[in-house]
C-alpha positions as CSV (number, residue, x, y, z in Angstrom):
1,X,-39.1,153.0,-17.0
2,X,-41.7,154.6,-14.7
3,X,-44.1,152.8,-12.4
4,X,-46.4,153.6,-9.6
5,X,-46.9,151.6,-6.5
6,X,-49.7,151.5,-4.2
7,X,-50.5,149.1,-1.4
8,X,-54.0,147.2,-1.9
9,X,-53.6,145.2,1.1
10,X,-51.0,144.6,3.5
11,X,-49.8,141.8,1.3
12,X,-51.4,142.6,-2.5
13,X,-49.1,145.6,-4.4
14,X,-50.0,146.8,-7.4
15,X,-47.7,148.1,-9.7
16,X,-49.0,150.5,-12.4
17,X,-46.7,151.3,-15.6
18,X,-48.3,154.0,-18.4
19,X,-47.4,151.7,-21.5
20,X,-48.5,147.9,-22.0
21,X,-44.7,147.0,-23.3
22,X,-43.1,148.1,-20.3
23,X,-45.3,146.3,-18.2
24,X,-45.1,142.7,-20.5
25,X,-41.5,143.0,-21.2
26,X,-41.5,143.6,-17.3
27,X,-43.3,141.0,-15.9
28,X,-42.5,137.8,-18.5
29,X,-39.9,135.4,-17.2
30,X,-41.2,136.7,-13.9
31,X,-44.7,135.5,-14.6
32,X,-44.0,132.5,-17.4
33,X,-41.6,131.0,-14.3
34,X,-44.4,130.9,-12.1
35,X,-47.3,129.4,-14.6
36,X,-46.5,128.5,-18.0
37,X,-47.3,125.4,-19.3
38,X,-43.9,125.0,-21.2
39,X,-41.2,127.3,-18.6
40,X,-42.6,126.9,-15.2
41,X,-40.3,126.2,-12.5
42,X,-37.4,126.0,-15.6
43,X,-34.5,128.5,-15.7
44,X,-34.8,129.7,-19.5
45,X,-33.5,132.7,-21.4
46,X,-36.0,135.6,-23.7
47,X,-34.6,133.9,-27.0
48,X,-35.7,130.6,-25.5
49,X,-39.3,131.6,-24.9
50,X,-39.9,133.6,-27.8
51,X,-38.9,130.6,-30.1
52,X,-41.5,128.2,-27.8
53,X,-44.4,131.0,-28.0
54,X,-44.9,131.7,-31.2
55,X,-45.1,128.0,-31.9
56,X,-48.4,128.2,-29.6
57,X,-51.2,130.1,-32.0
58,X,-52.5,128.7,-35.1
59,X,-51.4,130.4,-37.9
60,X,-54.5,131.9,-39.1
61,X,-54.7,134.0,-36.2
62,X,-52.1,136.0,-37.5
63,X,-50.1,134.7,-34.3
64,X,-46.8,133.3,-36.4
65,X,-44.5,136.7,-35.5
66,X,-43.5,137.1,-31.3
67,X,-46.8,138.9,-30.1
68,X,-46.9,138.5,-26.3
69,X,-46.0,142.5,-25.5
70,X,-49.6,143.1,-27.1
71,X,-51.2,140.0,-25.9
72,X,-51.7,140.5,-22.3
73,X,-53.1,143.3,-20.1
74,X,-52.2,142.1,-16.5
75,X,-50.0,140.1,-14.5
76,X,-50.8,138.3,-11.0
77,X,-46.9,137.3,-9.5
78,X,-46.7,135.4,-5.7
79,X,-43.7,136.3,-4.1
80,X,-42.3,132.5,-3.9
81,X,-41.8,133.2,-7.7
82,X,-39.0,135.5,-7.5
83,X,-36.2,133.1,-5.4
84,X,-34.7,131.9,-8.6
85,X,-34.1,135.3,-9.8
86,X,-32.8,136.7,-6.6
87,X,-30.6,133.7,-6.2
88,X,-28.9,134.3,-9.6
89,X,-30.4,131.9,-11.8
90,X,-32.1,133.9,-14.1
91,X,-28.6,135.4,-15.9
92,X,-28.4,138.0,-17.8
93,X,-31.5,139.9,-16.7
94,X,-32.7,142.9,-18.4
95,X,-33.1,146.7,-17.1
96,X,-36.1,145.9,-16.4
97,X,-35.9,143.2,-14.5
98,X,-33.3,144.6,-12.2
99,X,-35.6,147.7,-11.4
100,X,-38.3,144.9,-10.5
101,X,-35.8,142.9,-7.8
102,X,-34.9,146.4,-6.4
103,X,-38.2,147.7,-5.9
104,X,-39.4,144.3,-4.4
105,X,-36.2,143.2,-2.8
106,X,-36.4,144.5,0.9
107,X,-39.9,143.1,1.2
108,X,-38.7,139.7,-0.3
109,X,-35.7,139.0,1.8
110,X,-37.6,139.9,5.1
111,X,-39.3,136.5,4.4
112,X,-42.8,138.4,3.8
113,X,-45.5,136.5,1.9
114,X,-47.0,139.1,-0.5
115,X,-48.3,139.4,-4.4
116,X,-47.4,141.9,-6.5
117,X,-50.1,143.1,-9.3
118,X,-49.2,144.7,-12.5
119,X,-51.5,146.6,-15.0
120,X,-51.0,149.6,-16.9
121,X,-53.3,152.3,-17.8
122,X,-55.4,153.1,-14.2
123,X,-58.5,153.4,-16.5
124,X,-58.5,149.6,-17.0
125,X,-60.6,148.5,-13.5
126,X,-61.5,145.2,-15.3
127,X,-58.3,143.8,-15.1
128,X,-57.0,145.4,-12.0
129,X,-60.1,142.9,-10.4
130,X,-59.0,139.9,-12.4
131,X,-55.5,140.1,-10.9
132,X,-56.7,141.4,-7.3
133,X,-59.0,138.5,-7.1
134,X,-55.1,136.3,-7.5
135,X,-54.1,137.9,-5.4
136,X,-56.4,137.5,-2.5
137,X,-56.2,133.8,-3.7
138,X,-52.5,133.7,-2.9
139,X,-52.6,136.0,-0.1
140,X,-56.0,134.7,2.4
141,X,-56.1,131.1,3.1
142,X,-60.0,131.4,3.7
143,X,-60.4,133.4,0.0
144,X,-58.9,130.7,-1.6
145,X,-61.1,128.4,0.6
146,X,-64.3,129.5,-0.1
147,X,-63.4,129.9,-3.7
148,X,-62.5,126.4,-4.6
149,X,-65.8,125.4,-2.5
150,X,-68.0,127.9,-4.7
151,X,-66.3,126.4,-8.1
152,X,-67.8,123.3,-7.3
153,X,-71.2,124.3,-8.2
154,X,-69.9,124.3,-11.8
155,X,-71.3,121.5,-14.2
156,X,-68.7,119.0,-16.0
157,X,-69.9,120.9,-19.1
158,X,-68.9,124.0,-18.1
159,X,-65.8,123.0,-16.1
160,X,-64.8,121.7,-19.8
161,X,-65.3,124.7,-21.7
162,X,-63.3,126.5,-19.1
163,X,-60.4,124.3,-19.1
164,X,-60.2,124.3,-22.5
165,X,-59.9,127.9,-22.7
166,X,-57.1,128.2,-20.3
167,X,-55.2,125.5,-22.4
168,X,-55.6,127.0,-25.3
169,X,-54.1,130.0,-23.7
170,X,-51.1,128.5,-22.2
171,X,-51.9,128.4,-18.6
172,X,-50.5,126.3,-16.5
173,X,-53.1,123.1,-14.8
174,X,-51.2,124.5,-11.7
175,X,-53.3,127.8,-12.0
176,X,-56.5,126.3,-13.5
177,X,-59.0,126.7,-10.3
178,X,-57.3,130.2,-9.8
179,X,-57.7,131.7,-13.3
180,X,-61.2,130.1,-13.7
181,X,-62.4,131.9,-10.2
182,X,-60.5,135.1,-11.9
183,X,-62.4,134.7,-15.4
184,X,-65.5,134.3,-13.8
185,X,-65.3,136.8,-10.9
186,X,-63.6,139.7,-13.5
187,X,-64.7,138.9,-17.0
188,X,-67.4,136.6,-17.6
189,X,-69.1,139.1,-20.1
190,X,-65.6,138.7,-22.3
191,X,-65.9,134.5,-21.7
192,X,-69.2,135.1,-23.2
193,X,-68.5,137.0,-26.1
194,X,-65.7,135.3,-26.9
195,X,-65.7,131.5,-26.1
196,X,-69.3,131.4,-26.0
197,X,-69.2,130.1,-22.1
198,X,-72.2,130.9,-20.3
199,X,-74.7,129.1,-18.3
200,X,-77.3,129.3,-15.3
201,X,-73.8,127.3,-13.5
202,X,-71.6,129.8,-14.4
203,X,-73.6,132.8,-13.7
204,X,-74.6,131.7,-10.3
205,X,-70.9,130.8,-9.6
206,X,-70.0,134.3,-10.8
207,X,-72.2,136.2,-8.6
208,X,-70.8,134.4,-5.2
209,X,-67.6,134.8,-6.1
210,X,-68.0,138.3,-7.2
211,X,-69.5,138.7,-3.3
212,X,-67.1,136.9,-1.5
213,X,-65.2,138.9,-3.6
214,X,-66.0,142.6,-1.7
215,X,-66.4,141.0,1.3
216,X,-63.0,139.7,1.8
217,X,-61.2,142.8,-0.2
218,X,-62.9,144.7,2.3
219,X,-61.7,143.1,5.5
220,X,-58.3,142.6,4.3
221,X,-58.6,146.9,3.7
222,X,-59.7,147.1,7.1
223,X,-56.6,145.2,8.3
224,X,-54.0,147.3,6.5
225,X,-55.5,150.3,7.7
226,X,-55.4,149.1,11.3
């Protein structure tokens, strides 16, 4: 499996893989620990989620066979995430898997606080910002305050249609305020297009976050360059 690693911040890694499979069949207990709705904070095997995921799509989507390597272009993982798998608990774990711990494990046990990013194919900038933005969310204390203060200019009606999305996508309520700052900042042309969510609220909301956005990416570049 080949990868590339580059440093966004002192504390936000991204790690690049040429093919979408490697990079799903990579990052999925890793990343369904940390936030799914049905596995998160549960110690569960691939069989085990596999059986529980296809369950999740109505049938006339064509969702009834095990389609998560082709359903997802990015991945957003804090580094509290991976305990349970460095302590064992997570047993057998694939090749992949073990080439994850390695790469990350000197970082992990010197107690550092950090996020690693995955996306493949560098041409996709769209989703490299969705999962930056988490991880400057994870990563600055002040990002993630100014955030939650700027999401409160949404309207109920909006908030809804949000929600709802991420629900029927299997997020977590844990990650709800994160992924909606993430949608909004990163993608709100696709929540247009495709859910139909758009407003003066959200639009507004969009634009700050997308500024607060540069600012604090930029600062936090500043730092690691120091």
């Amino acid at each position: 499996m080949k990868f590339i690693l580059s440093d966004i911040t002192s504390k936000i890694v991204h790690i690049g893989y040429k093919k979408q499979r490697s990079l799903t069949s990579t990052f999925l207990r890793f990343q369904e620990y940390y936030e799914s709705p049905e596995f998160c904070d549960k110690i569960f095997t691939l069989k085990e989620f596999k059986e529980w995921y296809v369950t999740q799509w109505p049938q006339e989507l064509g969702k009834s066979r095990f389609t998560y390597y082709s359903d997802w272009n990015g991945f957003n993982l804090p580094s509290t995430g991976l305990k349970p798998f460095y302590d064992g608990l997570f047993n057998p774990l694939t090749k992949n898997e073990r080439e994850f711990l390695a790469t990350f494990k000197d970082r992990f046990e010197s107690g550092e606080v950090f996020c690693v990013v995955g996306t493949y194919d560098d041409n996709d900038l769209e989703t490299l910002k969705h999962e930056t933005a988490h991880g400057l969310y994870f990563t600055c204390p002040k990002y993630k305050e100014m955030v939650l203060d700027s999401l409160t200019g949404l309207k109920a009606r909006s908030t809804k249609k949000l929600e709802k999305f991420l629900k029927s996508n299997s997020y977590h309520p844990k990650v709800w305020e994160d992924e909606k700052h993430a949608y909004l900042l990163a993608n709100s042309g696709w929540l247009k297009a495709h859910y139909g969510i758009s407003s003066k609220d959200t639009i507004r909301v969009s634009k700050e976050l997308n500024i607060l956005y540069d600012n604090f990416l930029s600062r936090e570049k500043i730092k690691s360059a120091v």
